[in-house]
KOLVEXRO-185879 format. One record per atom (N, C-alpha, C, O): residue in one letter; atom name; x, y, z. Coordinates in steps of 0.2 Angstrom, whole numbers, plus 5000, padded with zeros to 4 digits. Each point is the difference from the previous one (the first is absolute). Last residue first. Layout:
% KOLVEXRO-185879
  rest  atom  east  north    up
     A    CA     X      Y     Z
...
***
This chain:
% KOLVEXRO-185879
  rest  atom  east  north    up
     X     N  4590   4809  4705
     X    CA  4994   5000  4995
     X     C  4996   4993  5004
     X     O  4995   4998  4999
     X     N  5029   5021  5001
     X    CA  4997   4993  5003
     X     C  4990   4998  4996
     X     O  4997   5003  4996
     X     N  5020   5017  5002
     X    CA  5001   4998  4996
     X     C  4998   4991  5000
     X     O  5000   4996  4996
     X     N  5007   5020  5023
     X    CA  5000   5001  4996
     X     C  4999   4996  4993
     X     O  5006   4998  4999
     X     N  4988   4999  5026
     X    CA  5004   4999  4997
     X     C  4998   5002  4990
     X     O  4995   4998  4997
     X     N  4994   5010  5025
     X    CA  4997   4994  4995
     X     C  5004   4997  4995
     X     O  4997   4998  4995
     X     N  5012   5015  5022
     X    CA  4995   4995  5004
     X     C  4998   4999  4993
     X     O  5001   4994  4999
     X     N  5014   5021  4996
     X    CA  5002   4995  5005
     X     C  4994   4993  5003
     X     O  5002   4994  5000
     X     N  4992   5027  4983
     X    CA  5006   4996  4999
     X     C  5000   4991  5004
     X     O  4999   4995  4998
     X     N  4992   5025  5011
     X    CA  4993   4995  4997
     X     C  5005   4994  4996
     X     O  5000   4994  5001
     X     N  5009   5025  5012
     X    CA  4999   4993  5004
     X     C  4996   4995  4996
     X     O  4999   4995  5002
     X     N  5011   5030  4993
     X    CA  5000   4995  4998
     X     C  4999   4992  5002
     X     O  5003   4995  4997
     X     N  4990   5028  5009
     X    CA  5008   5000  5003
     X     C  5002   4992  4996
     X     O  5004   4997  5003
     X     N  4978   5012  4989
     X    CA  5003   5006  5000
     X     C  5009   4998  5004
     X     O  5005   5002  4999
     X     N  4975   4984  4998
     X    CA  5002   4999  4995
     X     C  5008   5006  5000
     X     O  5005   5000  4996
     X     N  4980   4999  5021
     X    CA  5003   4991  5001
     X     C  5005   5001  4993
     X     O  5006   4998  4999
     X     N  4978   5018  5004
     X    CA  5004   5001  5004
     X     C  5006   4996  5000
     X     O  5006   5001  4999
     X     N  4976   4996  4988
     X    CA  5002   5007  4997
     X     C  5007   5000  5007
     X     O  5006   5001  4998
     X     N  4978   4983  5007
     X    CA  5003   5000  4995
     X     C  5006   5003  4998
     X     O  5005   4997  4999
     X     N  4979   5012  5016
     X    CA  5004   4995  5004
     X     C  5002   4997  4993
     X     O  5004   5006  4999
     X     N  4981   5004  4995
     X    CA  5005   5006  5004
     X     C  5006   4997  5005
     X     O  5005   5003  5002
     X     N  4975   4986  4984
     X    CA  5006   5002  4995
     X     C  5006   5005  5005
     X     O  5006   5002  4998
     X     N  4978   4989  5015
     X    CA  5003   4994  4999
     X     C  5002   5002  4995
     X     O  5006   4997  5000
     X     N  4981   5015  5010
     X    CA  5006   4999  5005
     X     C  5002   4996  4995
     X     O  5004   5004  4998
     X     N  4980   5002  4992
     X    CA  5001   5004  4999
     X     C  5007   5000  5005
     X     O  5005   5004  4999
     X     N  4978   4978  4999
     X    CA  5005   5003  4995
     X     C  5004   5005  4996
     X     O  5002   5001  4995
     X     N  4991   4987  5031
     X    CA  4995   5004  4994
     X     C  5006   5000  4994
     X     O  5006   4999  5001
     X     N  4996   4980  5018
     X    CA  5001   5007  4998
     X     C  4997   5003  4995
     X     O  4998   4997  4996
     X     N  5002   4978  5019
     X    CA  4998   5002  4997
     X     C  5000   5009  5000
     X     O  4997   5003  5005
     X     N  5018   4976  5006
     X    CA  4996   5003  4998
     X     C  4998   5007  4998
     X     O  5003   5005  5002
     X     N  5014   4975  4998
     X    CA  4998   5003  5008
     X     C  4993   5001  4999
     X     O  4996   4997  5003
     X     N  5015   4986  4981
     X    CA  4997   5006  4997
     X     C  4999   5002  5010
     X     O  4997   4996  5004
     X     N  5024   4987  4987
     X    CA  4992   5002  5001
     X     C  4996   5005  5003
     X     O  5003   5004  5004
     X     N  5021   4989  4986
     X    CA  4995   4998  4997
     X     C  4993   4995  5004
     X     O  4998   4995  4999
     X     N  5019   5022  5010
     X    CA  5003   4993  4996
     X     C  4996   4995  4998
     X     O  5000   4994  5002
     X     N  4989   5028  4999
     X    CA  5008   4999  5005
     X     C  5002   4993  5001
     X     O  4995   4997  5003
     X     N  4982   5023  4986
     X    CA  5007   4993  4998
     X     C  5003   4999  5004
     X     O  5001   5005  5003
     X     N  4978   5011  4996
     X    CA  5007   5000  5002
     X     C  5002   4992  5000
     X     O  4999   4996  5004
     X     N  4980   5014  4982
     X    CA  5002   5000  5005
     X     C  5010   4997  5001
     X     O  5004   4998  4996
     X     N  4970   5013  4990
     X    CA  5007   5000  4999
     X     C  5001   4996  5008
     X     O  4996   5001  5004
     X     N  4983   4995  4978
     X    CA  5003   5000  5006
     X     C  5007   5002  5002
     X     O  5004   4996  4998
     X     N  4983   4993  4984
     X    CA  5001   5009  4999
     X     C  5002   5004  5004
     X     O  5000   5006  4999
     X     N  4989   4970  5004
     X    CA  5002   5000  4995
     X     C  5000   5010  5001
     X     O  4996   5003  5002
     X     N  5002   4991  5021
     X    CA  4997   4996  4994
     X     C  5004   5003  4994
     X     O  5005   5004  5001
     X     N  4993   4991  5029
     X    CA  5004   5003  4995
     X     C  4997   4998  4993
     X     O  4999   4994  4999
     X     N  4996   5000  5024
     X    CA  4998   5006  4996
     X     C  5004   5000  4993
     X     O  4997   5003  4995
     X     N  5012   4983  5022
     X    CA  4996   4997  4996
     X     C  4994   5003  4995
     X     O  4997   4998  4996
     X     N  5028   5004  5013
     X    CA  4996   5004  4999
     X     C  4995   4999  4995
     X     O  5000   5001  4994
     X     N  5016   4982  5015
     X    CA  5000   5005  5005
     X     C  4995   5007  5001
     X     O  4999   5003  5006
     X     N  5010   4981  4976
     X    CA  4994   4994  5007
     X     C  4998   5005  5005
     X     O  4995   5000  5004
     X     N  5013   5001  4973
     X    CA  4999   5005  5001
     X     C  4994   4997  5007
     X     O  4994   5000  5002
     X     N  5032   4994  4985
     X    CA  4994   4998  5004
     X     C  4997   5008  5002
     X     O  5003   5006  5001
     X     N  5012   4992  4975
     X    CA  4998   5000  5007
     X     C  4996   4998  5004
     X     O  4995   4998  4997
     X     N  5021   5005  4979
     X    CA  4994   4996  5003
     X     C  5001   5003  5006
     X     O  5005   5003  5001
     X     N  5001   5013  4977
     X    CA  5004   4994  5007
     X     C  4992   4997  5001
     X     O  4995   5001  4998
     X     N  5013   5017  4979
     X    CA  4996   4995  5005
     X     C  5004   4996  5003
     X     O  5006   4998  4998
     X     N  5001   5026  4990
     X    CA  5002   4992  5005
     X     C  4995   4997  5002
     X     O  4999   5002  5006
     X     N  4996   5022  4986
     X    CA  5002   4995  4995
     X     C  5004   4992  5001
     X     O  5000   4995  4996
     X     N  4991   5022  5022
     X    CA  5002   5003  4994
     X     C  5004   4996  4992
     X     O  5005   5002  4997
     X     N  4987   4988  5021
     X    CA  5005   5002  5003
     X     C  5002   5004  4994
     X     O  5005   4999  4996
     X     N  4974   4984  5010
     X    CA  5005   5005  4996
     X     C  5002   5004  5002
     X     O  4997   5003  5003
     X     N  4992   4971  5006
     X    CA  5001   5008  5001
     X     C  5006   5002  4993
     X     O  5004   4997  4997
     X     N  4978   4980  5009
     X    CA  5006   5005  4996
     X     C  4999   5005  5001
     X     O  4995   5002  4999
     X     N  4997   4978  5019
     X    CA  5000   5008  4996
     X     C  5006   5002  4997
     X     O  5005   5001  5002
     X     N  4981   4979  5017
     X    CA  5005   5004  4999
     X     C  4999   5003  4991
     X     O  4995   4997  4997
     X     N  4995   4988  5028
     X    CA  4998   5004  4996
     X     C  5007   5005  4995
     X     O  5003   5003  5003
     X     N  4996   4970  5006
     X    CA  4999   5006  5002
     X     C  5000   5006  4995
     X     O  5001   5000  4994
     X     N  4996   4974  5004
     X    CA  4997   5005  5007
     X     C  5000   5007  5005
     X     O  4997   5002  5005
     X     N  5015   4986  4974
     X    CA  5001   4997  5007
     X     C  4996   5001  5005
     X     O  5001   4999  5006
     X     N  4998   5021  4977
     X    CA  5005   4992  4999
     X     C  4999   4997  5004
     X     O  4998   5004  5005
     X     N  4986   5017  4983
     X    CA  5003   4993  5005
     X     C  5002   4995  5000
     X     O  4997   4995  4998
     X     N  4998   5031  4991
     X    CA  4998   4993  4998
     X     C  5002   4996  5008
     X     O  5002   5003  5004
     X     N  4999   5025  4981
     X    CA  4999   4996  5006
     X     C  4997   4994  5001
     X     O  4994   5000  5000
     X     N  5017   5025  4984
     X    CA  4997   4992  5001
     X     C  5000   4998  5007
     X     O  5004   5002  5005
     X     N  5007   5017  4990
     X    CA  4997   4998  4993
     X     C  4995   4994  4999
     X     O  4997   4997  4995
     X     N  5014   5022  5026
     X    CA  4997   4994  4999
     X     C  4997   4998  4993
     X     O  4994   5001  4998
     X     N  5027   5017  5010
     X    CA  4991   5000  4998
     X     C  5000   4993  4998
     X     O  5003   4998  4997
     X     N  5018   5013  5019
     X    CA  4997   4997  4995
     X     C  4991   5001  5000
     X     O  4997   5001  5005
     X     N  5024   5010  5012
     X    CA  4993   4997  4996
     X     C  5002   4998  4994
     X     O  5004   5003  4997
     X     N  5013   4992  5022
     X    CA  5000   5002  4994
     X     C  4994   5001  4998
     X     O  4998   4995  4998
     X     N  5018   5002  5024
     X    CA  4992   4999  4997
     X     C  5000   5002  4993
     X     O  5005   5004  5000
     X     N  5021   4989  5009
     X    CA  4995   5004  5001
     X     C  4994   4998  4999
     X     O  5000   4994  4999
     X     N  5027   4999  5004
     X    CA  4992   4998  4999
     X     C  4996   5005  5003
     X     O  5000   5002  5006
     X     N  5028   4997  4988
     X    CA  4995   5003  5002
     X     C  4993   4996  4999
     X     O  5000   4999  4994
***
């Protein structure tokens, strides 16, 4: 299964020319391109999907959508458990 996932933006710098972002994933930092959603700022939640950011959500969808992802257990799955 691939899904979106939010994360929150903990940073944001540029590689190669392109704009990209440590997101937190409730304790799992990933990288991301954040080329997509150039609004987007440090504390920002937004939607993950194979490591890039779609765009930008409140944080209030983003713990509920979480909370959801966690309940049928997909958070597991996609951030591999245990990966860093």
């Amino acid at each position: 299964m691939c899904l979106g996932i939010p994360g929150k933006i903990i940073e944001i710098y540029e590689r190669d020319g392109l704009r990209m972002g440590k997101i937190d994933f409730g304790g799992v930092v990933r990288e991301a391109c954040l080329a997509y959603v150039p609004e987007a700022q440090v504390g920002d939640y937004t939607i993950i999907h194979v490591g890039f950011a779609l765009n930008v959500i409140d944080e209030a969808e983003a713990q509920q959508t979480l909370a959801l992802l966690d309940e049928i257990g997909a958070l597991d799955e996609e951030l591999g458990e245990g990966d860093a």
